[in-house]
C-alpha atoms as an extended CHARMM CRD file, in Angstrom:
* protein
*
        67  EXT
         1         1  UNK       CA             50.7760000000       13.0140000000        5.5410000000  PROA      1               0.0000000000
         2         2  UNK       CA             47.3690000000       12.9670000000        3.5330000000  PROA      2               0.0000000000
         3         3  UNK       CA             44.5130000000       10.8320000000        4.4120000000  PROA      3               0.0000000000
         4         4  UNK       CA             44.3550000000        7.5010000000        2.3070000000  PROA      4               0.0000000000
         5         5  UNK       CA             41.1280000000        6.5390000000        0.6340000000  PROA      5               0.0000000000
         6         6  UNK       CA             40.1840000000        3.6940000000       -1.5750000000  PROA      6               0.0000000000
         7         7  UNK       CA             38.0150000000        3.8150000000       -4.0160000000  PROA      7               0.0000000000
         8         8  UNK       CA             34.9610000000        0.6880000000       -4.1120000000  PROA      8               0.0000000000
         9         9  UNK       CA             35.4630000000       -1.9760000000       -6.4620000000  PROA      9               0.0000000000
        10        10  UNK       CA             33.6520000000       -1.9850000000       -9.3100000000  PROA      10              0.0000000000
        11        11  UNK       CA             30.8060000000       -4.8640000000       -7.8280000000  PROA      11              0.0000000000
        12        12  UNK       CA             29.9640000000       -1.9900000000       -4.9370000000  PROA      12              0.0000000000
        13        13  UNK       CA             30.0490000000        0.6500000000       -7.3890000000  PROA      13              0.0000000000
        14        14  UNK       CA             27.0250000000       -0.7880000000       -9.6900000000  PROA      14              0.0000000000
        15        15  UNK       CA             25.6930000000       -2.1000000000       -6.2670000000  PROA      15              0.0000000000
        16        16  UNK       CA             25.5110000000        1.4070000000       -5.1550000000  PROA      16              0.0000000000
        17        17  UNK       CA             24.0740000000        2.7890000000       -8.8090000000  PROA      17              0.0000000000
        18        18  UNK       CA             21.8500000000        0.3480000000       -8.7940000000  PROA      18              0.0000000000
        19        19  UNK       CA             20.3240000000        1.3640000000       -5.0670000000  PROA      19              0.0000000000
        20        20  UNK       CA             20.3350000000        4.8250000000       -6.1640000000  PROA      20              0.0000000000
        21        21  UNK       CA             18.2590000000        4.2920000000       -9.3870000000  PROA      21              0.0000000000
        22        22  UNK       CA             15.6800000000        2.5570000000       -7.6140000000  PROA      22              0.0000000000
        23        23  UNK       CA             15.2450000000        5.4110000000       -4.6340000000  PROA      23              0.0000000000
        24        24  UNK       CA             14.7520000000        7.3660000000       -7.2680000000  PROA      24              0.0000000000
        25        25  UNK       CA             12.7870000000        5.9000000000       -9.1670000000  PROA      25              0.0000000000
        26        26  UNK       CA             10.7680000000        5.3880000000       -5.9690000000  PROA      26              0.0000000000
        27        27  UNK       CA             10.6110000000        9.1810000000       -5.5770000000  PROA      27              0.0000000000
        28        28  UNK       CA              9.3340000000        9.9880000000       -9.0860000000  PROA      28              0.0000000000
        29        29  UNK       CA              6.8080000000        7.1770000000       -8.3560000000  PROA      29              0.0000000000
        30        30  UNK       CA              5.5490000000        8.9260000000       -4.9160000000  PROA      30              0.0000000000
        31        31  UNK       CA              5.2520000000       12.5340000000       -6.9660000000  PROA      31              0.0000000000
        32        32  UNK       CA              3.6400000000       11.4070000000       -9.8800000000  PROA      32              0.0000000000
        33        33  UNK       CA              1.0830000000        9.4710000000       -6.9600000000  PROA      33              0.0000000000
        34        34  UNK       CA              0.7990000000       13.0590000000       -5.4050000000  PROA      34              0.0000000000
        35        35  UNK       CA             -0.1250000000       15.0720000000       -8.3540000000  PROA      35              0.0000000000
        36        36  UNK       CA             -2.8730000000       12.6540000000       -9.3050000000  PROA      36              0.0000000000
        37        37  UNK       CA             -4.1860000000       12.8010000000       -5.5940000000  PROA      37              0.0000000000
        38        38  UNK       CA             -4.3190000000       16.2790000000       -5.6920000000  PROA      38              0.0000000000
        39        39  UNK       CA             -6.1040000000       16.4820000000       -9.2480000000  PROA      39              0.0000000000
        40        40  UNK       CA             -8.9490000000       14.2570000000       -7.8650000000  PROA      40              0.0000000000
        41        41  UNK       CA            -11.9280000000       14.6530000000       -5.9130000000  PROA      41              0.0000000000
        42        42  UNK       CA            -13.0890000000       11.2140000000       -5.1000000000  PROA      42              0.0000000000
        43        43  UNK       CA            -12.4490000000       10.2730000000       -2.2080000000  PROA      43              0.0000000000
        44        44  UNK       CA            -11.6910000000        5.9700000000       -3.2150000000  PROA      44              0.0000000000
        45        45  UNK       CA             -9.1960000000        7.4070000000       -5.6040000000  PROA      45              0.0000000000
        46        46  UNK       CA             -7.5220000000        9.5080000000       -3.0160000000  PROA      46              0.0000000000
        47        47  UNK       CA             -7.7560000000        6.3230000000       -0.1680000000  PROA      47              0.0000000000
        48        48  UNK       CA             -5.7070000000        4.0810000000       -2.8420000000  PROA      48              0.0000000000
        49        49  UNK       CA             -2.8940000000        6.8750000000       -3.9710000000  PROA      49              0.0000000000
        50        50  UNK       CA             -2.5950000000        6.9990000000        0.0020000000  PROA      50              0.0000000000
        51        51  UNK       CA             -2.0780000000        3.9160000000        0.0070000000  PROA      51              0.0000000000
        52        52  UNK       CA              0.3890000000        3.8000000000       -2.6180000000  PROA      52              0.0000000000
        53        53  UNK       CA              2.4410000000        6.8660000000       -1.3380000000  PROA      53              0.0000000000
        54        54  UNK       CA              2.3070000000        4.4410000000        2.2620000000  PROA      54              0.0000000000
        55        55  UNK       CA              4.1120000000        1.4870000000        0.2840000000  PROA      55              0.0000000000
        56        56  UNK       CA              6.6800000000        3.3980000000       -1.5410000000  PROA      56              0.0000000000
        57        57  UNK       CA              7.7990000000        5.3850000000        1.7430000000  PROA      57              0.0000000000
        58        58  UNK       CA              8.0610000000        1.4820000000        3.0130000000  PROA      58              0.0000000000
        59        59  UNK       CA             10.1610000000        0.8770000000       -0.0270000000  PROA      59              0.0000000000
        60        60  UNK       CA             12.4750000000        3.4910000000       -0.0750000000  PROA      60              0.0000000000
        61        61  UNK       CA             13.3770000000        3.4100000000        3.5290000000  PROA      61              0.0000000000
        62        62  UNK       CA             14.7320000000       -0.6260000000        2.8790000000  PROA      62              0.0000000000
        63        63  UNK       CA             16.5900000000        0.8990000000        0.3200000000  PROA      63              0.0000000000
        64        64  UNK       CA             17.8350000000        3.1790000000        1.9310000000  PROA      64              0.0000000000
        65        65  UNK       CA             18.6010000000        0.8070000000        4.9400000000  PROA      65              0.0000000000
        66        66  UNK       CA             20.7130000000       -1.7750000000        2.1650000000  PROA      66              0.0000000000
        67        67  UNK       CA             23.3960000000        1.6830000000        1.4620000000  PROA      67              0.0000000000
């Protein structure tokens, strides 16, 4: 006998699509802050994309923890 498996309702389904746009747009945001850290020299500049990088890591791992 084959396994049975149901496919998510349509509410989960966007739920889901909508979770995965925003990790990813999370992960575009922490590259693009990476590239302009490593194109700089000053130090402030570098301190704040740090910081940056910090919060969107803090981001993406709720998101991750609402899947």
């Amino acid at each position: 006998m084959a396994p049975t498996f149901t496919m998510p309702d349509p509410p989960t389904r966007r739920h889901l699509a909508a979770l995965a746009e925003i990790n990813n747009a999370l992960c575009a945001a922490r590259c693009s802050a990476q590239l302009a850290g490593l194109e700089t020299g000053e130090f402030v500049v570098r301190e704040l994309l740090l910081a940056v990088i910090d919060q969107i890591d803090r981001a993406a791992v709720i998101v991750r923890r609402l899947v």
